[in-house]
N, C-alpha and C positions, 0 to 999 in steps of 0.2 A: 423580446421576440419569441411566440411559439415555436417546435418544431415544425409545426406546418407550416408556418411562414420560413421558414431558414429552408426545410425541403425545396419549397416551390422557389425560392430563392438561387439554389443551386441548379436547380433544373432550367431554369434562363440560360445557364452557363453551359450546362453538362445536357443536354438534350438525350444522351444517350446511356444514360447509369437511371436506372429504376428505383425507383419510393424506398424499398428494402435497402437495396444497397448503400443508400445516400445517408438513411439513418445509422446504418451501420457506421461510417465515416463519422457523422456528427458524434455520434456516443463514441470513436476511438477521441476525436478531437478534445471532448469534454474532457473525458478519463489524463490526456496529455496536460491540459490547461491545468486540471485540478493538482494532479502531480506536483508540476511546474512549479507553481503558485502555492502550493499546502494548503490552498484554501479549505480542503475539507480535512475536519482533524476527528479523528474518533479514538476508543478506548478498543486495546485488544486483551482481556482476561485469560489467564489458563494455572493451572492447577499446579504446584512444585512438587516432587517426589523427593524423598532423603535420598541423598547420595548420586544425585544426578546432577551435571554442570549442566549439560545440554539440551536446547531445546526446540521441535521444529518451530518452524512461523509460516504463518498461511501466505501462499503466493503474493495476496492482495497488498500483503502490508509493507509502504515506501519508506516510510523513514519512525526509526526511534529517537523521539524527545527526551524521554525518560523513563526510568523503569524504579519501580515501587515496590518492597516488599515488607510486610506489618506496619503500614503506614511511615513506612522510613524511606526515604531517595536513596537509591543506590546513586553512589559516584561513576561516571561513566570513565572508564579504562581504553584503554586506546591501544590497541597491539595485544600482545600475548599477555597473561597471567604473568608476574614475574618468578613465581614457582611452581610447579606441576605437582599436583596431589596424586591419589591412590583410587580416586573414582574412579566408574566408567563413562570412556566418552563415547553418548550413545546422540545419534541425531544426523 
């Protein structure tokens, strides 16, 4: 189904929410479903600095799979480091 069809779809129902609005609705729906679902999976790259643990992540990104660095899998850790180092934690 296009979005014009699911617009004109909604607008049977909602007589009173406008073309704008309604798409707005569909792309939050989409954005929920895909979450949901993980149906969409993509790569997020960024650059390491020596001596930094911490690192931001862009609002967008829902869930880590896994994390890679020189072609090696990090082991995913669950809770805290069990020993606290001498970096700084910047982030």
């Amino acid at each position: 189904m296009k979005q014009i069809e699911m617009v004109e779809l909604v607008r049977q129902h909602h007589e009173h929410l406008g073309e704008k609005e309604i798409r707005k609705l569909l792309d939050r729906a989409f954005a929920d479903f895909a979450a949901k679902t993980e149906i969409i999976e993509s790569t997020f790259l960024t650059s390491t600095v020596a001596n930094q643990r911490y690192y931001s992540l862009p609002d967008e990104l829902i869930k880590i799979t896994s994390v890679w660095f020189n072609d090696t899998l990090i082991p995913q850790l669950i809770g805290k480091p069990p020993i606290d180092d001498d970096t700084s934690e910047t982030g």
